[in-house]
N, C-alpha and C positions, 0 to 999 in steps of 0.2 A: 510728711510721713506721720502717720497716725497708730498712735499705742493705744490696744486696746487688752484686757483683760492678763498683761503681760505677754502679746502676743502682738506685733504690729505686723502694717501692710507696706509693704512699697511696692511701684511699679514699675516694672523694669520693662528692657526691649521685649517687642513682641507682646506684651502686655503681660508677659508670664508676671509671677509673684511671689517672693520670698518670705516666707512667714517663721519672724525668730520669737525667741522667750521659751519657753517650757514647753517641749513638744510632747511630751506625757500628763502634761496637767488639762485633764477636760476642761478646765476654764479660761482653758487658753485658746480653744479648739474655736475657729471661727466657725461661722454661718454657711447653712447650705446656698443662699445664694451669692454669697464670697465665692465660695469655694467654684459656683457654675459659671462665676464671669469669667474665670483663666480661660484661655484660649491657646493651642499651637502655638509655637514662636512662629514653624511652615506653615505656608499658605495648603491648601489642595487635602487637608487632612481629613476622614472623613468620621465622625465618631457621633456616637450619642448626647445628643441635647435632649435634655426634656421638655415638653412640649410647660406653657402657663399652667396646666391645670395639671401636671406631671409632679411641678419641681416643689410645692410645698411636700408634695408626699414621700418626697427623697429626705435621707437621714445623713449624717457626717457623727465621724467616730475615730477617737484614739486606736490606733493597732500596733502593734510590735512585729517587724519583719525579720525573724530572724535577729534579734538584738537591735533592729534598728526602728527609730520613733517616727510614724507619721498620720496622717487622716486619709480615712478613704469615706467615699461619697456613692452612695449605696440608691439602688431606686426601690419604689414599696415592695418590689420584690425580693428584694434583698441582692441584686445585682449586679455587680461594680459597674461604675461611672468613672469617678477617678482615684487616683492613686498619688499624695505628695508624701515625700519621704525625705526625713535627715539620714542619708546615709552612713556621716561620722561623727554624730554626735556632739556636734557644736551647735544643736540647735535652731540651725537654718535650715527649710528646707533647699534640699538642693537635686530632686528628682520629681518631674510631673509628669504624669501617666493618664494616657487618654484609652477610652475602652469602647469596645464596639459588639453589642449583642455580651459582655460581658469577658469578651477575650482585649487584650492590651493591643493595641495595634498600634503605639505613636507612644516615644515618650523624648523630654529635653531633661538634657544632663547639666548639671554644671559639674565639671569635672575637678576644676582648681579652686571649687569655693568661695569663691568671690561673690558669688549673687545674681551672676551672669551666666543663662545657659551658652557653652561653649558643643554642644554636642547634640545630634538630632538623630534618632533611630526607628524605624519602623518594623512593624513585628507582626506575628502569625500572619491573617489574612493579608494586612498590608504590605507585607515583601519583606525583602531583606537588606530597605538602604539604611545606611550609617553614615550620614555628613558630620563635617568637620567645618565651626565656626571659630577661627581662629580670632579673630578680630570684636569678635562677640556683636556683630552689629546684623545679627535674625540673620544673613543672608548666608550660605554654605559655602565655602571657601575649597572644598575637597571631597570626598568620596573617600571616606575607608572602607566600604564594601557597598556592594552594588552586582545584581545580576544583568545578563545578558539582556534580557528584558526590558528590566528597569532602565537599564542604560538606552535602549532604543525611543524608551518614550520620554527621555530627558532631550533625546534628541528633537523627536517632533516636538515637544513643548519649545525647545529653543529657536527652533524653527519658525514657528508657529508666531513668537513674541519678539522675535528677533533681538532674540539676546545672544549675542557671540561670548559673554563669559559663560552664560551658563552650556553653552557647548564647548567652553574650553576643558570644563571642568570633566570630561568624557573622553576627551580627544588626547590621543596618545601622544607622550612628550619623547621630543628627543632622546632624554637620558633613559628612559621607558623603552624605547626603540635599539639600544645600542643594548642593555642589558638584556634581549631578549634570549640571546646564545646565537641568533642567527650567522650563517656565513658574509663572507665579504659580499659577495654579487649582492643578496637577498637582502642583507643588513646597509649596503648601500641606496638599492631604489627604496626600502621603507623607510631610511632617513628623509630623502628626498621628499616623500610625500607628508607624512606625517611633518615637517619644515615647515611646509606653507598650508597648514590645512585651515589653522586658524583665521590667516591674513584672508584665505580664500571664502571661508564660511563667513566673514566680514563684509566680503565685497558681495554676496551673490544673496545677503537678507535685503542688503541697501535695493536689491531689484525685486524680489519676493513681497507679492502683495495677494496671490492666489491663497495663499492658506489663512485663514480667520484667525485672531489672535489669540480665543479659545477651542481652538482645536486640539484635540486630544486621541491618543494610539487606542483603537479599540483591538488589532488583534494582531500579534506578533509571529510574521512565518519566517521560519529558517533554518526550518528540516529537524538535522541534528547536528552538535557541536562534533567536530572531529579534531583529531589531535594531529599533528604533523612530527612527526617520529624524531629524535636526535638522529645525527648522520645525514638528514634529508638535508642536501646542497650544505653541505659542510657544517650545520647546524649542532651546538652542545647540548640543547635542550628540548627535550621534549614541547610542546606547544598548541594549546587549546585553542581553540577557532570556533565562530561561526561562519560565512559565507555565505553570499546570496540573501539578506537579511532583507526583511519586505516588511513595512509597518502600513497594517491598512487603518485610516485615518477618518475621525468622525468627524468631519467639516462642517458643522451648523447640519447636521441630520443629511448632509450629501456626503454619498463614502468615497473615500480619493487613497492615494497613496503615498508612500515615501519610499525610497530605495536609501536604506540604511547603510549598505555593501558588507563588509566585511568587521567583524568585532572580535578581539585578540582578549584574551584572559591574564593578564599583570596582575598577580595574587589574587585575592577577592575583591577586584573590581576588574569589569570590562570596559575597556577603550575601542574607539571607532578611529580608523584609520582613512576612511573614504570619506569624498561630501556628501551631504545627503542632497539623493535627487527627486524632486515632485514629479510625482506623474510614472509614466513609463519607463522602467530603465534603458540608456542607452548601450552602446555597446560595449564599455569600458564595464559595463555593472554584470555582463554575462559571463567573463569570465572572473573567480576571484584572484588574490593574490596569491593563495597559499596553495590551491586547488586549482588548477590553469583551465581542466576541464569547464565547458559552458556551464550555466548554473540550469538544478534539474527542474522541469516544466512545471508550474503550478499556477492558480488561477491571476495571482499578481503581478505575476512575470509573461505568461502568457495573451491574455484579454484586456492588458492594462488594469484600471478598477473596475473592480468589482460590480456584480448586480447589484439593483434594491432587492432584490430576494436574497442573494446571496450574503449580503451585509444586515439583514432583518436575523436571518438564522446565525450567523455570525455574534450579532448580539444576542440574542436568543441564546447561545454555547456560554456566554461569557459569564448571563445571568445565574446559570444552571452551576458551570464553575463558583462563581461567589456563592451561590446556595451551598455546593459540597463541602466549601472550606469550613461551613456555619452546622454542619449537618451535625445535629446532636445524638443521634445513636444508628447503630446499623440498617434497621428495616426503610428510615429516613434516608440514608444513604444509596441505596439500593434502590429507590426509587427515583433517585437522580440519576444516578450510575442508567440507570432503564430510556429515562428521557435525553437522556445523551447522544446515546447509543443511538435513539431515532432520530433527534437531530443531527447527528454525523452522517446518515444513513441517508437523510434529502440533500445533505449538501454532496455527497458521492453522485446521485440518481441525478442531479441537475446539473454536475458537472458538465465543462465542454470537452474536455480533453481526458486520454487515460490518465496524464500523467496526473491531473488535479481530483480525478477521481481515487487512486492509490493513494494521494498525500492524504483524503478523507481514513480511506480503508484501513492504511497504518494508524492510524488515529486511533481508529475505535478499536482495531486488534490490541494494541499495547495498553487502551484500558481496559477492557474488557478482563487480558489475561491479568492485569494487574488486581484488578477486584475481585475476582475467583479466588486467586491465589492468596487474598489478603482475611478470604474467610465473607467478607462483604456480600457478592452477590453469585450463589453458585451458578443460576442459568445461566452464568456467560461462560460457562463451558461448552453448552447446546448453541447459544448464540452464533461462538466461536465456529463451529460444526457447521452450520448453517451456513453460516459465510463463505467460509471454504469450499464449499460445495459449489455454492451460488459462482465466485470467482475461477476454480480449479479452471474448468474447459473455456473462459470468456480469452478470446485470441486480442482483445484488444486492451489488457490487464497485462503490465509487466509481468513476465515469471517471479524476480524477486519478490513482489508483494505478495504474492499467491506463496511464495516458501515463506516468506514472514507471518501471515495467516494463520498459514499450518505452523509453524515451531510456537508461535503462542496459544495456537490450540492446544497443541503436546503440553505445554509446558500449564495452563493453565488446567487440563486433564490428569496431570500429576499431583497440582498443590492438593487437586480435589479427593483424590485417592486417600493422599496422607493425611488427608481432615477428616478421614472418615471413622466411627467410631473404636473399630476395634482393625487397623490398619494390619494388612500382612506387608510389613516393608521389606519381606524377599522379592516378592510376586512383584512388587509397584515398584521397588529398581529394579528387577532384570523386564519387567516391559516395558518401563522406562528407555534402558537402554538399548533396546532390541528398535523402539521408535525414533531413538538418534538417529542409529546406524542405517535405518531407512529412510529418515528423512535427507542426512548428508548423501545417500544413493541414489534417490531423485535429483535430490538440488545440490550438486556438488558444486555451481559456481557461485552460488549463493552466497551475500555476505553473511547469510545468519549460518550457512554451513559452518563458518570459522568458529565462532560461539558454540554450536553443537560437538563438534569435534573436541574441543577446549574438556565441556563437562564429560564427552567419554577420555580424555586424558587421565582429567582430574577422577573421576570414579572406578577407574583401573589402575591408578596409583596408589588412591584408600585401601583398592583391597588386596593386593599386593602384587597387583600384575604390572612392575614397571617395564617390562621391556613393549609392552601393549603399549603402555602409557608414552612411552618415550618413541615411539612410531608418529599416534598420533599428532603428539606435538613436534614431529618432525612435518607431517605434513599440514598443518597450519601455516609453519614456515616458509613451506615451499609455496602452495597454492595461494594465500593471503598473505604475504609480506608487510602489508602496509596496514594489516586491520589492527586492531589495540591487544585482538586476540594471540596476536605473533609476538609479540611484546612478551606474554606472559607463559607463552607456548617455550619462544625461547629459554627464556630465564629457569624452566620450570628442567627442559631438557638439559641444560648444564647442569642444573642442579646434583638432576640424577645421576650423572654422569663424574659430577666434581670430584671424587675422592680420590687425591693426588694428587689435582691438580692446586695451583696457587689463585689464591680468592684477590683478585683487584677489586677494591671497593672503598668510597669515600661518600661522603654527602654534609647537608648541614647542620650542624650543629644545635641542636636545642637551646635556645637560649644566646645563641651567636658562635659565631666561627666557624670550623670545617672538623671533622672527625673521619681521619684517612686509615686504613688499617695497615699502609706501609709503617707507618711511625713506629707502628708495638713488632715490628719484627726482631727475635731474639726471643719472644716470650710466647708460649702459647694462645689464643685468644679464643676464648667463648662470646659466640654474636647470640644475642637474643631478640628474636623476634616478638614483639609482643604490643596488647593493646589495651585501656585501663577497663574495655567493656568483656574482657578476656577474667576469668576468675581464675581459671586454672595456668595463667600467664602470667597473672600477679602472684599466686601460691609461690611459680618458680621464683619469686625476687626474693623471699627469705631463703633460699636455698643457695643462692647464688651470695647472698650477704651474708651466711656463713661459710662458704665457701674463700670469699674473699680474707673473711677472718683468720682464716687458717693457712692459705698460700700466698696471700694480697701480695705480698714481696716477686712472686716466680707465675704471677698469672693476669692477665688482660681481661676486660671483660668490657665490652658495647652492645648496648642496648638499641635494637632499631624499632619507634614505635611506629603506629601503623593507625594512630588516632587520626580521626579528621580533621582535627583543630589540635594546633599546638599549647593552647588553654588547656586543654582537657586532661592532654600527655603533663607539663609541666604541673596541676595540680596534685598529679598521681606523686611524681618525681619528689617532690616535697614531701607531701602525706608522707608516702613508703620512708623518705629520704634516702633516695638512689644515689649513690655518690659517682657511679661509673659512667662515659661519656653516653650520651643520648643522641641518633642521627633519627632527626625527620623531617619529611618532606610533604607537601598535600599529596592528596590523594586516596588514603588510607592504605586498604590493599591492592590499589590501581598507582600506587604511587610508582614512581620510577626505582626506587629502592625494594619495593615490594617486588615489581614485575623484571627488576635484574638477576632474580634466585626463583620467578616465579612462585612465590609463596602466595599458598593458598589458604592457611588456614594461622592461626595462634593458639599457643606458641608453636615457634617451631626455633629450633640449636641445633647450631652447626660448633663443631669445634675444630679448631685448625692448629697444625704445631709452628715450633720457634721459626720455621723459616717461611710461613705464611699457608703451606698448603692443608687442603681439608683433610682431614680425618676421622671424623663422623657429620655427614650431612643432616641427620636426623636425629639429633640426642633426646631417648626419652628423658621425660620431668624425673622419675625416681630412680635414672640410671647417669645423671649430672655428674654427681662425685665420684662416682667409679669411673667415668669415663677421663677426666680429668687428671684424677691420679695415677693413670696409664699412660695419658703423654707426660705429664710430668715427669714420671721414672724412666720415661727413653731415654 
């Protein structure tokens, strides 16, 4: 160990580097090329080195983040490279941060202070994993968050290197499987499998010699994730899915596959419940678990792997994608967004099948409407247009994807309206909704019917036509039962309907344990729906914290928040200092709490009397205390 300037080096695993003494004394501040020998604790990371004739003209600098002491390492342009941070002020560092084009993508934590990173996270471009090094010896012990994705190409890497831990670390555990909510039958066979999946992904690398051992996932197919409803086979919980998961694979520049099967969402990480298969899936992989129907046709599942054309423009999408993440202002964007579009557009044209040509056509419709809509590139409203035309009459184009087309033409024909300078928002919601109504007219079996119907729910409820609204979301019900849309269709028609009746309602707890609303029977209860990006939902929490000042003794009050992260709700919960119970769940407004009252918007109060049933579903913000002190006095 070597002390220099009041500031020493040691080297720890992974060759990270703890640097103590006075993190605010520039002359403690080591060398730019100290600072460029740190390295990842992870292997695979991809960041900025500077080239020899780069790194003399990079600078290192004392900063203060927010109260906290460290160096960042800048190139001539003044552009971050990296980023070490004392983040408690004893001195050491104990945060290093890698950066790429000048955004963070990788950084190791040490969490306990010790001088050992114990924590590995990837950020913007790089994804969203969070491993967990408990043992501190560089290698990832767990998964605190991880996408669907990410988790398929952990898969082929494990495959690939024939590491059964690092597939363990993916693969659903037992106690994982029992707390899914599922019923006996269902929660039976996924024991079974999920049992031996590890012992099996064990015995079938020891034969696996076709995959190279840097092979890597270049393109992830698996439609869309769906949710398998609570109730479904006696199930309590709600449940996220993918099915049919296809990873096509860059084998030394020959493209191959993987049959990934099926990945299940356990908080923010996804587990695979299936082996993975090379090559062609069999027939165990056609149908999933959750979803018994075949899996739907697409070029991986159908032709086996892929072309060298089709895996060139594949990479080719992949490239264009890493450019948008990078894309530094709109008209840059925009001309991604363009090159996209033409690439989605050959890999459709050279399809073999409808069905692999529709998975292209979705593709480009939901970005297409999503960039209009987002202000980025208006012609893909025209594009949009264009499309649909092109598809409308082709007989060998599913009907769905042709109603999918058109609702995001509507839909991105709207955003374009309301961006327009001087907007008539009469005229552009009643055409609006005049192109619902004929679009669910055409395509009534359509799954995007269910969604269309939902916003004429939702937009006849706003304006005060609930028995409109409560039709509507009757027939979502009926026609779509199983779509996400029925979910919230139902919840929304109780809603409407609730006044007199008694509210059953529980969920968990912010912070731990259960928050059930039989408990406060005997006392009135005001539910607050609310969320910390909601301003006029926080306004109501001093209203309600005087409120409580003045009846606390003869009044209830629960809070349901509707944050995406429970980080976000608990820092509000402090801040404000909320003393009344808090239920949330993921999700935000899709959460299961959200779509059991179908709530639509923040805030929204309901108030119910001493023996649990409603009595205002809709409490306005400025009308809380009078409404209050009405059941009170019953």
């Amino acid at each position: 160990m070597v002390r220099t300037g009041g500031t020493f080096l040691a080297l720890l695993v992974g060759a990270s580097v703890a640097w103590c003494g006075n993190a605010a004394s520039a002359a403690a501040t080591p060398t730019v090329e100290q600072a460029l020998k740190l390295k990842p604790v992870q292997p695979e990371v991809e960041y900025d080195i500077p080239t020899a004739e780069e790194a003399p003209k990079c600078k290192i600098s004392v900063r203060q983040f927010e109260g906290q002491s460290g160096w960042v390492v800048e190139d001539a342009q003044g552009q971050m490279l990296r980023r070490f941070v004392d983040t408690n002020g004893d001195n050491v560092v104990d945060q290093w941060s890698y950066y790429r084009e000048g955004i963070e993508i990788y950084r190791d934590i040490d969490s306990d202070f010790n001088g050992k990173p114990d924590q590995h996270r990837w950020f913007n471009t790089a994804g969203t994993r969070w491993g967990i090094d408990k043992n501190e010896d560089g290698r990832i012990d767990s998964w605190k968050q991880i996408s669907a994705e990410e988790a398929a190409a952990e898969i082929v890497r494990a495959l690939a290197q024939r590491d059964a831990e690092r597939f363990a670390l993916i693969a659903m555990t037992l106690d994982e499987s029992k707390g899914l909510g599922l019923g006996a039958g269902k929660g039976g066979k996924l024991a079974e499998k999920v049992g031996k999946l590890n012992d099996d992904f064990k015995a079938m690398v020891l034969r696996q010699d076709s995959l190279p051992r840097d092979a890597r996932m270049a393109h992830f197919s698996g439609g869309k994730p769906g949710v398998v409803p609570a109730g479904t086979e006696e199930s309590t919980r709600d449940l996220t899915v993918y099915e049919h998961v296809v990873a096509i694979v860059d084998a030394q520049g020959k493209p191959t596959q993987v049959v990934i099967g099926t990945l299940v969402q356990v908080g923010p990480v996804w587990r695979a419940i299936d082996l993975p298969q090379l090559g062609d899936p069999g027939p165990d992989a056609t149908a999933g678990f959750f979803f018994t129907s075949p899996a739907p046709e697409r070029p991986e599942a159908i032709a086996g792997s892929p072309t060298e054309q089709t895996q060139k423009l594949i990479e080719e999408l992949q490239k264009i994608d890493e450019s948008l993440n990078r894309a530094a202002n709109p008209p840059q964007r925009a001309q991604l967004v363009e090159k996209r579009a033409e690439v989605l557009q050959k890999l459709a044209n050279q399809s073999k099948t409808p069905a692999e040509r529709a998975m292209w056509y979705r593709q480009m419709a939901d970005m297409l409407s999503g960039e209009v809509q987002s202000g980025v590139y208006p012609a893909g409203a025209q594009r949009l247009v264009d499309l649909f035309n092109q598809l409308k009459d082709n007989k060998e184009i599913d009907r769905d994807i042709i109603a999918h087309v058109r609702i995001c033409q509507l839909t991105a024909e709207y955003g374009l309206a309301m961006q327009a300078p001087k907007p008539d928002f009469i005229k552009i919601q009643t055409d609006w909704l005049k192109n619902l109504e004929q679009f669910v007219a055409e395509y009534p079996q359509s799954p995007d019917a269910a969604e269309a119907m939902l916003q004429l729910g939702i937009s006849q409820e706003f304006s005060g036509q609930e028995d409109a609204a409560a039709q509507w979301y009757q027939r979502i019900k009926q026609n779509f039962p199983n779509s996400p849309a029925a979910q919230k269709a139902a919840g929304a028609k109780w809603r409407l309907e609730s006044v007199g009746k008694v509210l059953t309602l529980s969920g968990p707890a912010l912070g731990g344990g259960t928050v059930d609303l039989a408990k406060f029977r005997g006392k009135p209860v005001l539910i607050h729906y609310w969320a910390t990006w909601s301003e006029p939902a926080k306004a109501d929490i001093a209203t309600i914290q005087q409120l409580l000042r003045k009846y606390g003794n003869n009044l209830v009050v629960v809070g349901i928040n509707l944050d995406l992260t429970a980080r976000d709700a608990q820092a509000v919960v402090n801040e404000l200092r909320i003393t009344w119970p808090q239920i949330w769940e993921e999700g935000g407004l899709d959460s299961r709490t959200a779509n059991q009252l179908g709530i639509l918007t923040v805030p929204t109060t309901l108030l119910l009397d001493a023996q649990g049933r409603v009595v205002n579903r809709a409490v306005a913000s400025n009308e809380i205390e009078a409404q209050v002190k009405k059941v009170l006095n019953q």
